[in-house]
C-alpha positions in Angstrom: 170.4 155.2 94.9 172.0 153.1 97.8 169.3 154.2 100.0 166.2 153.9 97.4 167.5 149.8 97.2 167.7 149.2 101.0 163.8 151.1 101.1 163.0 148.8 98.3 165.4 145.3 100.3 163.3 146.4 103.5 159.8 146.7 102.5 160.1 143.2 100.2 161.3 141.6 103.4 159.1 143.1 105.7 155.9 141.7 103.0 157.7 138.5 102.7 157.6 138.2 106.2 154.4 139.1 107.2 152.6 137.0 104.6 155.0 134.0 105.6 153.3 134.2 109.2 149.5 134.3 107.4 150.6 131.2 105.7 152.3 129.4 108.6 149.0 130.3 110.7 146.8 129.0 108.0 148.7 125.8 107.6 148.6 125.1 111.2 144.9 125.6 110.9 144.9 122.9 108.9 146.7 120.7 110.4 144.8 121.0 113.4 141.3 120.3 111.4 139.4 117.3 112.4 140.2 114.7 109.3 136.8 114.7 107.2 133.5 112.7 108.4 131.7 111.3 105.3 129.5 109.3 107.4 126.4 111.2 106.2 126.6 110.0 102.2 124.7 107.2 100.9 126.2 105.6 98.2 123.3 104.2 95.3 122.4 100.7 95.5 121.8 99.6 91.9 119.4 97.1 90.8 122.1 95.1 88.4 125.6 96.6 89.1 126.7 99.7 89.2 128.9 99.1 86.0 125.7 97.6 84.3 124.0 100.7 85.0 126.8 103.2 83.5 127.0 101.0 80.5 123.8 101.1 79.6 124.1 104.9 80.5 126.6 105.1 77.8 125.4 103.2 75.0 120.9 104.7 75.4 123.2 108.3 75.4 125.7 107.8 72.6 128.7 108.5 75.3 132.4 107.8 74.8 132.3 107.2 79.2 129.8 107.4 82.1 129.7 107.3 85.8 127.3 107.7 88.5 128.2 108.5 91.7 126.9 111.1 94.8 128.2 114.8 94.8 129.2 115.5 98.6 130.2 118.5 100.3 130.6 120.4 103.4 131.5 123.4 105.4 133.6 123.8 109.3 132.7 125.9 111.4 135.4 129.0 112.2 135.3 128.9 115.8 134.8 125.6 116.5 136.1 123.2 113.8 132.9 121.2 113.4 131.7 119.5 110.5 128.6 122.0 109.0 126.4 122.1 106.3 126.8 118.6 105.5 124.9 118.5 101.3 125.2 114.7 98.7 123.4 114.6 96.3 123.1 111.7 93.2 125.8 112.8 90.1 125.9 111.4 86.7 128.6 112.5 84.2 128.8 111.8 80.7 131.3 112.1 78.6 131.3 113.5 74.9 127.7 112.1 74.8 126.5 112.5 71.1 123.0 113.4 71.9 124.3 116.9 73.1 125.8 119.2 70.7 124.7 122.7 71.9 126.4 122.7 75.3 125.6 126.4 75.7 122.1 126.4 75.6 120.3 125.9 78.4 117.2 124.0 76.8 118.5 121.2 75.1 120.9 120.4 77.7 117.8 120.4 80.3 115.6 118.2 78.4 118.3 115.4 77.3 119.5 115.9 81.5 115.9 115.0 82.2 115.5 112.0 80.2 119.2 111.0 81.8 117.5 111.4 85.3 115.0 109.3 84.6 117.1 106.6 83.5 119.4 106.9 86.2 116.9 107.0 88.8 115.2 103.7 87.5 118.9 102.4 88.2 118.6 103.4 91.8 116.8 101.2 94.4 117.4 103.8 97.3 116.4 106.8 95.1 114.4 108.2 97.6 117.2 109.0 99.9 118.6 111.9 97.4 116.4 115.3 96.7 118.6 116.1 94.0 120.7 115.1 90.7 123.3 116.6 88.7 123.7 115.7 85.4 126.7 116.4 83.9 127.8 116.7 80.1 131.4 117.4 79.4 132.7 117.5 75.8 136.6 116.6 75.7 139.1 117.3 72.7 142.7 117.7 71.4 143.8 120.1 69.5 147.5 119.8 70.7 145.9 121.0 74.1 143.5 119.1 75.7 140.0 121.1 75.9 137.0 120.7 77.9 133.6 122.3 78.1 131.1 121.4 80.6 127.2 121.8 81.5 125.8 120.8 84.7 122.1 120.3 84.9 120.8 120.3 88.8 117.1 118.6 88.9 114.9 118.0 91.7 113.6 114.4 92.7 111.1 112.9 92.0 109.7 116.1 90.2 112.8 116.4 88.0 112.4 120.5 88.0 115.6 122.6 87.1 117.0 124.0 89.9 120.2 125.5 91.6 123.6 124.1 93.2 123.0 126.3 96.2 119.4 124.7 96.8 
């Protein structure tokens, strides 16, 4: 028995260990990361304001809260640590909007996301800078636990055709 517990001592400490040093390397990584360049995002110029635009956002789409923004992301490169695949791309969210009430069907949610594209994009001055826009609808509630349930829409500007996050 005594030697089945010093087995058992020996092989937790040996895995302890062992993934210790994968963690320690893979913080030092990331401490060693050059801090984040966002210089590649353009931020939407609105004709009014930008709090103009997501109120009027709100109220044409029966929405308890909206926001429009850009969607940015990136990559590093594993050998070098460079700043890759540098994507933005124009967001709007909306928050238990009304006018959606099938969130898991894909054509209602399309057609209601293109008629919030439209608007958004007549919001926009420098619309042409972004080739794409993700709508988002997210229904929140509390039943003792907060709840959430989303649908993002991803359209193509100016054509406004569904497409993918990836593209």
């Amino acid at each position: 028995m005594k030697i089945l517990k010093l087995t058992f001592l020996s092989i937790l400490f040996l895995t302890l260990t062992s993934c210790n040093q994968k963690l320690y390397k893979a913080l030092n990584e990331l401490k060693n990361m050059p801090p984040p360049d966002y210089s590649y995002v353009i931020e939407p110029k609105f004709n009014e304001s930008k709090e103009s635009a997501e109120f009027k956002l709100k109220e044409l789409f029966s929405a308890e809260e909206s926001k429009i923004g850009t969607f940015h992301i990136h990559g590093y490169d594993k050998e070098t640590k460079e700043q890759i695949n540098e994507r933005m791309w124009l967001q709007a969210v909306l928050l238990n909007s009304k006018n959606l009430t099938d969130y898991r069907t894909d054509k209602p949610a399309t057609e209601l996301a293109k008629e919030v594209a439209e608007f958004v994009l007549k919001q926009i001055n420098n619309s042409k800078v972004y080739n794409k826009v993700q709508i988002t609808f997210v229904r929140q509630w509390n039943d003792g636990n907060i709840k959430q349930e989303k649908r993002n829409v991803y359209l193509t500007i100016p054509e406004l055709n569904e497409t993918d996050f990836g593209e």
